[in-house]
C-alpha positions in Angstrom: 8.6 62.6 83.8 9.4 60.5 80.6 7.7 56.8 80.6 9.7 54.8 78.5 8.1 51.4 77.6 10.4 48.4 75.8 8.2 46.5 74.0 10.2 43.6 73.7 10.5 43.2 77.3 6.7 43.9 78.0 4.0 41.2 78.3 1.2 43.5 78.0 0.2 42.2 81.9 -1.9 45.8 82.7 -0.2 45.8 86.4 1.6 49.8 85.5 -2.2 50.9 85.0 -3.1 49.1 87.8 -0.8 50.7 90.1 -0.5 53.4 88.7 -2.4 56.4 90.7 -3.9 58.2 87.1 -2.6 54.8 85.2 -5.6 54.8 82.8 -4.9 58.6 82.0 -1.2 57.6 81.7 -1.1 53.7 80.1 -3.0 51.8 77.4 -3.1 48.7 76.5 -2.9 47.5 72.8 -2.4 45.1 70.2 0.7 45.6 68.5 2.3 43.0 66.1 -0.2 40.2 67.4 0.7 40.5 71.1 -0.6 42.5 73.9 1.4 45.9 75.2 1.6 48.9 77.3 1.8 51.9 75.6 1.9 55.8 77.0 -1.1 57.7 76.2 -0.3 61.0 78.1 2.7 61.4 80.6 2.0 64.8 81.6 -0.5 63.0 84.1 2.7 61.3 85.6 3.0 62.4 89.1 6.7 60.4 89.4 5.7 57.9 92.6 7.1 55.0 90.6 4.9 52.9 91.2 4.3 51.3 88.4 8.1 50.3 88.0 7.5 48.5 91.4 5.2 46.2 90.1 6.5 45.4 86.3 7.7 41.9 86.7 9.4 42.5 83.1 11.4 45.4 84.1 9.8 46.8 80.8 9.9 50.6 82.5 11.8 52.9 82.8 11.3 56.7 84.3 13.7 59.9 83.4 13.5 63.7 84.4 
C-alpha cells in the first residue's frame, strides 16, 4: 500500500499512529515549517486495514494499491 499524507490538510493530531496496528513502524510525527505533522517512515509495514483513514478527522490520508 502507498500512504499518502497532505500536509496542508494534516494537524499533526498522532490519531493514524494511534490506530494504526504497526503505526509507529509506519507514521512519525514531526516538525515541519513550525507546525506539527504526520509523516511515513516505512509503508512496507502497512498491512492495508485502513484504519487510520477512519480516525483522521482532517481527511489528510489517503491509501492506493
Amino acid at each position: 500500500m502507498k500512504i499518502y499524507i497532505d500536509e496542508k490538510k494534516c494537524t499533526g493530531c498522532g490519531a493514524c499512529r494511534a490506530a494504526c496496528p504497526k503505526g509507529p513502524r509506519i507514521y512519525s510525527l514531526e516538525k515541519k515549517g513550525g507546525r506539527t505533522v504526520a509523516i511515513v517512515k516505512d509503508p512496507s509495514w502497512c498491512l492495508g486495514c485502513r484504519l487510520c483513514l477512519s480516525v483522521c478527522m482532517e481527511d489528510a490520508l489517503t491509501l492506493k494499491d
